[in-house]
N, C-alpha and C positions, 0 to 999 in steps of 0.2 A: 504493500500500500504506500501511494507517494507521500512525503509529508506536504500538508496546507503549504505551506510558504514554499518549495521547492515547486508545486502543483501551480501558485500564480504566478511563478517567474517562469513557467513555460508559457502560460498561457499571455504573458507581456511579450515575452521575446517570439511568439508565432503570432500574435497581433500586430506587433510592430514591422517584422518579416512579411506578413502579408498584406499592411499597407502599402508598404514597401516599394510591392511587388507591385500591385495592384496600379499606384499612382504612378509609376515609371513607364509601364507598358500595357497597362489596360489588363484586363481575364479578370479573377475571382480571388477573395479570400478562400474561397471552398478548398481551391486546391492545395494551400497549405495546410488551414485549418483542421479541416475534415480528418486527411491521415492522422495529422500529429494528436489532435484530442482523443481520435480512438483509439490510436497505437498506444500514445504514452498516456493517456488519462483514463485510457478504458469507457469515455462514456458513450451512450448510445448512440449509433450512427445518425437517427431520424433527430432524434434531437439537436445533434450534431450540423445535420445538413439546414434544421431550420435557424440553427443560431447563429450560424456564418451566413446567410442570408441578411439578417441584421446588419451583422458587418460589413455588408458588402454595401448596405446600404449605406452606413458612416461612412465609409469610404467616398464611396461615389460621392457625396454628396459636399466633405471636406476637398478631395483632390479636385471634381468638376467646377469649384468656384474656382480656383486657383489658374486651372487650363481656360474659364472664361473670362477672370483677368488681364492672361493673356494672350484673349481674341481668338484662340481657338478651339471653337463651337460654333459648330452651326446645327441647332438642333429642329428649325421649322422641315424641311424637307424629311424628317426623319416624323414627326408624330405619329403615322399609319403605324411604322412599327413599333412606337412606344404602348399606345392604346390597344392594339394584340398582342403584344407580349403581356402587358398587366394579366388581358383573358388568360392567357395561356399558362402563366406561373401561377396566379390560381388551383387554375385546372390540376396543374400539372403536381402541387402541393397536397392534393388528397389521394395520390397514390405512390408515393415516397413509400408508404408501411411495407409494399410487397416488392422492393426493386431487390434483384437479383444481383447484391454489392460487388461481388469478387468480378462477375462478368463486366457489371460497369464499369468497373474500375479497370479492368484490361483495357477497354476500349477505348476508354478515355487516353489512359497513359500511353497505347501505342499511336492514337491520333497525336496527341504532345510530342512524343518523341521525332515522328515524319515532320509532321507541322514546323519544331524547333530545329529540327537538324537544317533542313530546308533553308530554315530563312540563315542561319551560321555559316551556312557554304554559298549562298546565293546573295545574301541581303536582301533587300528592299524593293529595290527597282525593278532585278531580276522575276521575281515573283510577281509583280504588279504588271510588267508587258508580259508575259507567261497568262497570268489570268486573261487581260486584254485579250491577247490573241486568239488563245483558246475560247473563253467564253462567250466572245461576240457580243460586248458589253450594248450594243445600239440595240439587239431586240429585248434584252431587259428592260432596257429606259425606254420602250413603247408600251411595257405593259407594268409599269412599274405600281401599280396600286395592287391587281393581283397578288402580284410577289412580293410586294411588303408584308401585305393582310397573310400569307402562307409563313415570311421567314420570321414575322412577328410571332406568330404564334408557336413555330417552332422554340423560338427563342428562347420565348414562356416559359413553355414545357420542359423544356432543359435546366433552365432556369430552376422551375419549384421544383420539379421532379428530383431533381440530383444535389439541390445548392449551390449551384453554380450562379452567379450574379447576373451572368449576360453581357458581360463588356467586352470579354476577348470576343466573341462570336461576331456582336455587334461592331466590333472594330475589324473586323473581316469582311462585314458585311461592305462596312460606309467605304473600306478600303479597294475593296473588288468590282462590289457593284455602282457605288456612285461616283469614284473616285478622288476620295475625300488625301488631301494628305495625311501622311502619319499622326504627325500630333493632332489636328482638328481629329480626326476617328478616334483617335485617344479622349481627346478630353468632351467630345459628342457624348460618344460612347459613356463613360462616366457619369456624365449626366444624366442619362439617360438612367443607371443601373438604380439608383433609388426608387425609383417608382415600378419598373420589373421586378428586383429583390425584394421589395418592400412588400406588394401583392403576393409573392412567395411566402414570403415570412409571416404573412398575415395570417394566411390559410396553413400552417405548420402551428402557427400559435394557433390558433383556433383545435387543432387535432393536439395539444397539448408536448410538442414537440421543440421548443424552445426550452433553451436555461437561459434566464434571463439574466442571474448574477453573474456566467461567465461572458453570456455576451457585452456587460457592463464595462468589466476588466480586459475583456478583448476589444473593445471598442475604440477604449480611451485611446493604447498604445496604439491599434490601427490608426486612428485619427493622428496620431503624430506622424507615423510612416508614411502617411499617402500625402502629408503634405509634403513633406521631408523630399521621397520620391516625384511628386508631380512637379516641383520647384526645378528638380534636375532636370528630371523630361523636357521640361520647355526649354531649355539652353542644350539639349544635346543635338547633333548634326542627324538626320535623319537614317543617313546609312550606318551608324552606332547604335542608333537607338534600335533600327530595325534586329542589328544581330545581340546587341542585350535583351528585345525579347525571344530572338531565339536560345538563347543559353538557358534563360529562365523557365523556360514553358519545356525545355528538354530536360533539365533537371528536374521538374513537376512532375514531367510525366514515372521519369526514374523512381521519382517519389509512391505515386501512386501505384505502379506497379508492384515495386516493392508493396507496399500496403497489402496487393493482393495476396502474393505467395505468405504472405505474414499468417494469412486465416487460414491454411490449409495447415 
C-alpha cells in the first residue's frame, strides 16, 4: 500500500507531466494519467478515465487562453465539430463500464507509436503534403458540414468513451482537413477540449465514476504544466514542435502499451 504523501506526489508530478504534455502539443491528460493512476495507484480504471477528463478540461481551458493571447485560435469554423463532439462524449461516457481495456489500450498505443515515429523521421511538413496529396483535401471542403457533424461525433465518443480529451484528434483534424497551422490547431484544439471533456466528465460523474479529491490535486499541478508548456509552444519553430510531438505521443504510446502487458 503506497503511503498518502508518496500517493500525492505522484499524483503532482503526472498532473504537472500531463499539463505539460498537453499545453506543448495538444492530445490528453488520459494518456499519462490513466496508466500511471492504475498502475501505481491501483485505482479504478472508469473512475480513472472520468477524472482525467476533468483535467483535461483544466487544461484546455488554462493553456487555450494562453494560445488565444497569442492569436492562435480560430475556433468559429470549427463549432459543427464542437457541438457533436459535446453529443458524442456524452454518449460515448455511458458505456466506459464494459470497454475491453487491454485491447484499447493496444490500439491506442500502437496508433501513438506509427503516428509518433512518423512525424520524428518526417516532421511536419512532410506529413501535411503526404495528407494533401493523398486525401484530396478540395472534396472535403465541399462537403465539409457532413464530415464535421460524423468527425464530431466520433470525436465525442472517443472522447467519453476512453478519457481521452479530444485535442490530439482534433488537432489532426484542423491540421489535415482544414489546414490550420500547427500552433493555431494546437491552441483551437484546446479550446475546444473543455467543452468535449467537460460533457464527458459530466456523464462519468453522473455514473459515479469521478474522484473528485484526486482530480482536485491533479488539476492544480496540470494547471501549472499546461501553462508552463503552452508558453513554450508559442515560441517554438514549427518543424520542432512538430517532432516534440512526435517523441511525446511515441513515448505515450510505449506507455500505454506497456500498461497493457502489465494486466496479463
Amino acid at each position: 500500500m503506497i503511503d498518502e504523501t508518496v500517493a500525492n506526489i505522484i499524483l503532482i508530478i503526472s498532473g504537472f507531466g500531463s499539463g505539460l504534455y498537453v499545453g506543448i502539443a495538444s492530445g490528453t491528460a488520459g494518456f499519462i494519467l490513466i496508466p500511471t493512476l492504475t498502475i501505481f495507484l491501483s485505482y479504478s480504471i472508469h473512475k480513472v478515465i472520468g477524472t482525467s477528463l476533468i483535467v483535461d478540461c483544466i487544461i484546455g481551458a488554462v493553456a487555450g487562453i494562453i494560445f488565444l493571447k497569442h492569436g492562435n485560435v480560430k475556433i468559429k469554423p470549427t463549432i459543427l465539430i464542437v457541438v457533436t463532439g459535446i453529443v458524442g462524449a456524452f454518449i460515448g461516457s455511458q458505456f466506459t463500464s464494459g470497454t475491453p481495456e487491454a485491447v484499447l489500450n493496444l490500439i491506442i498505443g500502437l496508433f501513438l507509436l506509427v503516428f509518433g515515429i512518423n512525424f520524428i523521421i518526417n516532421g511536419l511538413q512532410k506529413n501535411i503534403d503526404f495528407f494533401h496529396r493523398t486525401l484530396r483535401l478540395n472534396r472535403f471542403k465541399e462537403k465539409k458540414t457532413p464530415l464535421f457533424i460524423v468527425l464530431g461525433i466520433i470525436v465525442g465518443l472517443v472522447s467519453g468513451y476512453m478519457g481521452m480529451g479530444s485535442s490530439g484528434t482534433v488537432t489532426i483534424i484542423l491540421l489535415f482537413v482544414l489546414g490550420y497551422d500547427l500552433h493555431t490547431a494546437i491552441g483551437t484544439s484546446l479550446v475546444m477540449m473543455p467543452f468535449i471533456a467537460g460533457s464527458g466528465a459530466f456523464g462519468h460523474y453522473l455514473n459515479n465514476e469521478v474522484i473528485l479529491s484526486v482530480a482536485l490535486i491533479v488539476g492544480i499541478s496540470a494547471a501549472v504544466g499546461a501553462s508552463t508548456g503552452s508558453m513554450f509552444a508559442n515560441k517554438v519553430d514549427e518543424n520542432k514542435l512538430g517532432r516534440i510531438y512526435g517523441i511525446l505521443i511515441t513515448f505515450l504510446g510505449i506507455v500505454i502499451i506497456g500498461k497493457m502487458f502489465l494486466q496479463f
